[in-house]
Phi, psi and omega in degrees: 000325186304274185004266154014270200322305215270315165292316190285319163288339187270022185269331189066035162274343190274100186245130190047062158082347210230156180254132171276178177032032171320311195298322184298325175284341174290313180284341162310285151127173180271336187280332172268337173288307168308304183309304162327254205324332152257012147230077257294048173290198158248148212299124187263065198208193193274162187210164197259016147323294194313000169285343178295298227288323183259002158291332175275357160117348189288129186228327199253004182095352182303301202305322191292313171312293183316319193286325182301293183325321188295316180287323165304330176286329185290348189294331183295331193280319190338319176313310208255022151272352207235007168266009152259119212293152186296323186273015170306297171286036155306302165320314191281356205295298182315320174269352159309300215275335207263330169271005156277015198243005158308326199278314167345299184301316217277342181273130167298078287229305187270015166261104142293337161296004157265319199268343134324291147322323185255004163242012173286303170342283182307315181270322188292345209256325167291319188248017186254357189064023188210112174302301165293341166290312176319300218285304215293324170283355174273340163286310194278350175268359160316312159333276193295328176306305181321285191296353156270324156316354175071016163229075202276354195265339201287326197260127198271161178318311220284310175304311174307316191277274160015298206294304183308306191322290142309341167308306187322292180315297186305272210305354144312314212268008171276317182301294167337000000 
Protein backbone atom coordinates (compact mmCIF):
# COMPACT_ATOMS: atom_id res chain seq x y z
CA UNK A 1 0.00 0.00 0.00
CA UNK A 2 2.91 2.44 0.91
CA UNK A 3 3.80 1.72 -2.66
CA UNK A 4 0.76 2.35 -4.12
CA UNK A 5 0.68 5.96 -2.35
CA UNK A 6 3.79 6.63 -2.90
CA UNK A 7 3.90 6.07 -7.38
CA UNK A 8 0.72 7.58 -7.00
CA UNK A 9 1.48 10.88 -5.47
CA UNK A 10 4.72 11.32 -7.67
CA UNK A 11 2.13 10.48 -10.52
CA UNK A 12 -0.09 13.53 -9.31
CA UNK A 13 -3.09 10.60 -9.06
CA UNK A 14 -3.74 11.66 -5.32
CA UNK A 15 -6.66 14.02 -5.13
CA UNK A 16 -7.94 15.65 -1.68
CA UNK A 17 -5.67 12.89 -0.09
CA UNK A 18 -7.50 10.13 -1.91
CA UNK A 19 -6.20 7.84 -5.09
CA UNK A 20 -8.89 7.37 -7.54
CA UNK A 21 -10.02 3.75 -8.54
CA UNK A 22 -7.63 2.79 -5.57
CA UNK A 23 -9.70 -0.83 -5.52
CA UNK A 24 -8.67 -1.64 -9.05
CA UNK A 25 -5.08 -0.96 -8.54
CA UNK A 26 -5.31 -3.18 -5.09
CA UNK A 27 -6.92 -6.05 -6.85
CA UNK A 28 -4.29 -5.67 -9.82
CA UNK A 29 -2.22 -6.19 -7.31
CA UNK A 30 -3.47 -8.95 -5.15
CA UNK A 31 -3.83 -10.66 -8.69
CA UNK A 32 -0.18 -10.35 -9.48
CA UNK A 33 1.00 -11.20 -6.11
CA UNK A 34 -1.27 -14.65 -6.37
CA UNK A 35 0.14 -15.57 -9.62
CA UNK A 36 3.83 -14.80 -8.40
CA UNK A 37 3.20 -16.90 -5.75
CA UNK A 38 2.21 -19.67 -8.03
CA UNK A 39 4.65 -19.83 -10.05
CA UNK A 40 6.86 -19.73 -7.46
CA UNK A 41 8.05 -16.20 -8.51
CA UNK A 42 8.86 -13.60 -6.12
CA UNK A 43 5.51 -11.35 -5.73
CA UNK A 44 4.50 -9.83 -8.83
CA UNK A 45 3.40 -6.54 -7.92
CA UNK A 46 4.56 -2.67 -7.57
CA UNK A 47 7.85 -1.27 -6.27
CA UNK A 48 8.76 1.96 -5.52
CA UNK A 49 11.48 1.90 -8.28
CA UNK A 50 8.21 2.76 -10.73
CA UNK A 51 8.30 6.24 -9.08
CA UNK A 52 11.49 6.65 -11.19
CA UNK A 53 9.77 5.32 -14.45
CA UNK A 54 6.39 7.86 -13.63
CA UNK A 55 8.58 10.78 -12.67
CA UNK A 56 9.62 10.34 -15.68
CA UNK A 57 6.11 10.52 -17.72
CA UNK A 58 5.26 7.04 -17.77
CA UNK A 59 1.12 6.90 -16.85
CA UNK A 60 -0.63 4.51 -19.28
CA UNK A 61 0.67 1.57 -19.23
CA UNK A 62 2.76 1.62 -22.42
CA UNK A 63 5.70 2.02 -20.26
CA UNK A 64 4.85 -1.41 -18.67
CA UNK A 65 4.70 -3.39 -21.96
CA UNK A 66 8.37 -1.87 -23.10
CA UNK A 67 9.87 -2.66 -19.96
CA UNK A 68 8.22 -6.63 -20.21
CA UNK A 69 9.83 -7.11 -23.75
CA UNK A 70 12.95 -5.56 -22.47
CA UNK A 71 13.50 -7.95 -19.79
CA UNK A 72 12.43 -10.95 -21.89
CA UNK A 73 15.65 -9.94 -23.99
CA UNK A 74 17.45 -9.09 -21.37
CA UNK A 75 17.15 -13.00 -20.00
CA UNK A 76 19.74 -13.63 -23.05
CA UNK A 77 21.75 -11.32 -21.35
CA UNK A 78 21.60 -12.50 -17.64
CA UNK A 79 25.73 -14.00 -18.01
CA UNK A 80 26.69 -10.51 -18.69
CA UNK A 81 24.42 -8.88 -16.04
CA UNK A 82 25.66 -10.81 -13.07
CA UNK A 83 29.31 -9.92 -14.17
CA UNK A 84 28.15 -6.44 -12.96
CA UNK A 85 28.77 -5.60 -9.20
CA UNK A 86 25.95 -4.75 -6.85
CA UNK A 87 27.42 -1.24 -6.30
CA UNK A 88 26.98 -0.59 -9.92
CA UNK A 89 23.51 0.21 -8.91
CA UNK A 90 23.83 2.20 -6.10
CA UNK A 91 22.91 5.60 -8.47
CA UNK A 92 19.53 4.50 -9.68
CA UNK A 93 19.18 3.32 -5.61
CA UNK A 94 20.08 7.18 -4.88
CA UNK A 95 17.65 8.67 -7.71
CA UNK A 96 14.89 6.34 -6.04
CA UNK A 97 15.39 7.41 -2.65
CA UNK A 98 15.90 10.93 -3.56
CA UNK A 99 12.25 11.30 -5.59
CA UNK A 100 10.95 8.99 -2.75
CA UNK A 101 11.57 11.95 -0.25
CA UNK A 102 9.39 14.42 -2.17
CA UNK A 103 6.17 13.15 -0.12
CA UNK A 104 8.14 14.17 2.57
CA UNK A 105 7.76 18.20 2.16
CA UNK A 106 3.60 17.02 2.26
CA UNK A 107 3.81 16.13 6.08
CA UNK A 108 2.49 18.57 8.95
CA UNK A 109 5.68 19.07 10.47
CA UNK A 110 3.91 20.95 13.06
CA UNK A 111 0.94 18.66 13.91
CA UNK A 112 2.73 16.23 16.10
CA UNK A 113 0.36 13.32 15.88
CA UNK A 114 1.38 13.37 12.56
CA UNK A 115 4.88 14.22 12.40
CA UNK A 116 5.76 11.68 15.04
CA UNK A 117 4.60 8.80 13.17
CA UNK A 118 6.31 9.88 9.77
CA UNK A 119 9.58 10.30 11.29
CA UNK A 120 9.37 6.85 13.42
CA UNK A 121 8.66 5.86 9.62
CA UNK A 122 11.47 7.77 8.01
CA UNK A 123 14.51 6.66 10.78
CA UNK A 124 12.99 3.14 11.15
CA UNK A 125 12.72 1.90 7.65
CA UNK A 126 16.62 2.70 6.99
CA UNK A 127 17.78 1.24 9.99
CA UNK A 128 15.87 -1.90 10.60
CA UNK A 129 16.85 -2.28 6.72
CA UNK A 130 12.93 -3.10 6.16
CA UNK A 131 10.24 -1.10 4.52
CA UNK A 132 7.56 -3.01 6.18
CA UNK A 133 9.12 -2.70 9.68
CA UNK A 134 9.76 0.94 8.77
CA UNK A 135 5.63 1.18 7.85
CA UNK A 136 4.45 -1.12 10.56
CA UNK A 137 6.41 0.64 13.35
CA UNK A 138 4.88 4.06 11.85
CA UNK A 139 1.31 2.77 12.13
CA UNK A 140 1.55 1.68 15.64
CA UNK A 141 3.15 4.97 16.70
CA UNK A 142 0.82 6.67 14.73
CA UNK A 143 -2.09 4.49 17.09
CA UNK A 144 -0.56 5.53 20.13
CA UNK A 145 0.32 9.25 19.48
CA UNK A 146 -3.22 9.78 18.39
CA UNK A 147 -4.87 8.04 21.57
CA UNK A 148 -2.74 9.95 24.01
CA UNK A 149 -3.55 13.06 22.17
CA UNK A 150 -6.73 12.06 22.84
CA UNK A 151 -7.78 11.93 19.37
CA UNK A 152 -9.29 8.67 19.03
CA UNK A 153 -11.54 9.92 16.31
CA UNK A 154 -8.77 10.47 14.31
CA UNK A 155 -7.74 6.67 13.91
CA UNK A 156 -9.98 4.69 11.76
CA UNK A 157 -11.35 0.50 12.14
CA UNK A 158 -8.80 -0.25 9.42
CA UNK A 159 -6.11 1.59 11.24
CA UNK A 160 -7.16 -0.51 14.85
CA UNK A 161 -6.88 -3.55 13.20
CA UNK A 162 -3.53 -2.79 11.16
CA UNK A 163 -2.07 -1.35 14.57
CA UNK A 164 -3.15 -5.15 16.57
CA UNK A 165 -2.28 -6.95 13.56
CA UNK A 166 1.27 -5.92 14.15
CA UNK A 167 1.13 -5.49 17.78
CA UNK A 168 0.79 -9.48 17.37
CA UNK A 169 3.52 -9.74 14.64
CA UNK A 170 6.31 -8.43 17.19
CA UNK A 171 5.10 -10.24 20.28
CA UNK A 172 5.32 -13.59 18.15
CA UNK A 173 8.57 -12.71 16.70
CA UNK A 174 9.67 -11.62 20.63
CA UNK A 175 8.23 -15.15 21.25
CA UNK A 176 9.79 -17.20 18.82
Amino acid sequence: MGTLVGVCEQGGFVKDGKIPRVGRALVSDAVGTIFGALTGTSTVTSYIESAAGVAAGARTGLSNIVVAVLFLLAAFCAPLAAAIPGYATAPALILVGALMTESIARVDWKEFTEAIPAFVTLVATPLTFSIATGLSLGLISYTLVKVAAGKFRDVSVVIWILTALFILRYVYLAAG
